[in-house]
N, C-alpha and C positions, 0 to 999 in steps of 0.2 A: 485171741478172740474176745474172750472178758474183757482186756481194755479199752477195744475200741469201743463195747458198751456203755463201760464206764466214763468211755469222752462222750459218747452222741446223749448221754444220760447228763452231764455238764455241762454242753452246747444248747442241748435243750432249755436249761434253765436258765443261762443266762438269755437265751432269746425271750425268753418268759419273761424277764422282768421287765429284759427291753421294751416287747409290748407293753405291756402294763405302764412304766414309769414313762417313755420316751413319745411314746406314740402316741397311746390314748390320755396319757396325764396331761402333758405340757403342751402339744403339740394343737394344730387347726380341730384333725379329730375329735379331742379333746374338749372343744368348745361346739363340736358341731351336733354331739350326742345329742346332748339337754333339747337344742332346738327341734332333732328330729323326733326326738320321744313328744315334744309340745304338738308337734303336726300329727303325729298318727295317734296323741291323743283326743286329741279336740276334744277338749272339754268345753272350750265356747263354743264353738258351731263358724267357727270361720275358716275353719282350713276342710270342708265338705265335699269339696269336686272330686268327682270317683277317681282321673286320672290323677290328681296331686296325692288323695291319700294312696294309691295302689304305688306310687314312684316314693312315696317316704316312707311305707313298708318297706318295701325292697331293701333302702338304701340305707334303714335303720337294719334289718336284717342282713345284711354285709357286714355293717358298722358290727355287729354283733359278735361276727364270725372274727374279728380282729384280736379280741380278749377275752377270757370267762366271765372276766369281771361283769364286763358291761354285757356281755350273753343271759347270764344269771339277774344281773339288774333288770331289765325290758322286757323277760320272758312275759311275766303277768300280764307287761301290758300288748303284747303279742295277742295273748289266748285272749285278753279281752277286746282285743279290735275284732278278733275272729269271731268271736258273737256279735259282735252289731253289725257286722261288713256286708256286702252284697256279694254274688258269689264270685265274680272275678278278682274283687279284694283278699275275699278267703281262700283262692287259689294260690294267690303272692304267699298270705302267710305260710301254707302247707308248703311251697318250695324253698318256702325261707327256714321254716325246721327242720326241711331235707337236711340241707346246707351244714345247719349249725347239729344235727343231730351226728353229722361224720366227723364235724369239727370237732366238740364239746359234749361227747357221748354220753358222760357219768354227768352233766350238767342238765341234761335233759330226762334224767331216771323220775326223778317227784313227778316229773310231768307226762309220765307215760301214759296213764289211762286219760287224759286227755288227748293225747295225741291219735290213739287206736277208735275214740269218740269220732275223730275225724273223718273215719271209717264210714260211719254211718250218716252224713252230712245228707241234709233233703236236697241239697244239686248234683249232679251225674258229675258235673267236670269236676267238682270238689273232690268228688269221692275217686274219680279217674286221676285225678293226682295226687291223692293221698297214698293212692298202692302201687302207683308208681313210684315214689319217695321213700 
């Protein structure tokens, strides 16, 4: 019984770097991160349409759920689109830390009393999928 531990505990880690080096490194992923953190930052003001930033949350938020790396790299700018957003934006993000909080559990600790803030969001659906999440 121990060994088979001790493979799924070596499987695991080599899947781990797989991620890391093959997928998110070299790969399309890889170049598509940067562009999606540029859209759901908008710091110019040109990527504003509520359905384009709610569809590059999302799909930054997936992208996220693929390595810690980049989980932990975007977190900030997560919780910070979460304060500017309208409330169907800040619904995306709460399902998108659902997501990455079953994926990447101990990567979302620093950010836990933000996340329980979410709790008390001044819109109903906000706060109806925060506890659902």
């Amino acid at each position: 019984l121990g060994n088979f531990a001790e493979q799924d505990a070596l499987d695991e880690g080599i899947f781990e770097d797989l991620y890391e080096k093959e997928i998110v490194g070299r790969n399309l992923l890889g170049l598509f991160g940067p562009l999606l953190a540029r859209v759901v930052a908008n710091e110019e003001g040109y990527f504003s349409h509520p359905m384009l930033m709610e569809s590059a949350v999302l799909a930054l938020g997936k992208f996220m759920c693929v390595s810690q790396t980049v989980c932990v790299r975007y977190l900030s700018l997560l919780f910070t689109c979460f304060n500017k957003g309208h409330p169907s934006l800040r619904s995306t993000i709460v399902v998108s830390l659902g997501d990455l909080a079953f994926r990447f559990p101990n990567a979302l600790i620093p950010w836990n009393s933000r996340i329980f803030e979410l709790l008390k969001d001044e819109d109903p659906s906000v706060r109806a999928n925060a506890l659902l999440v």
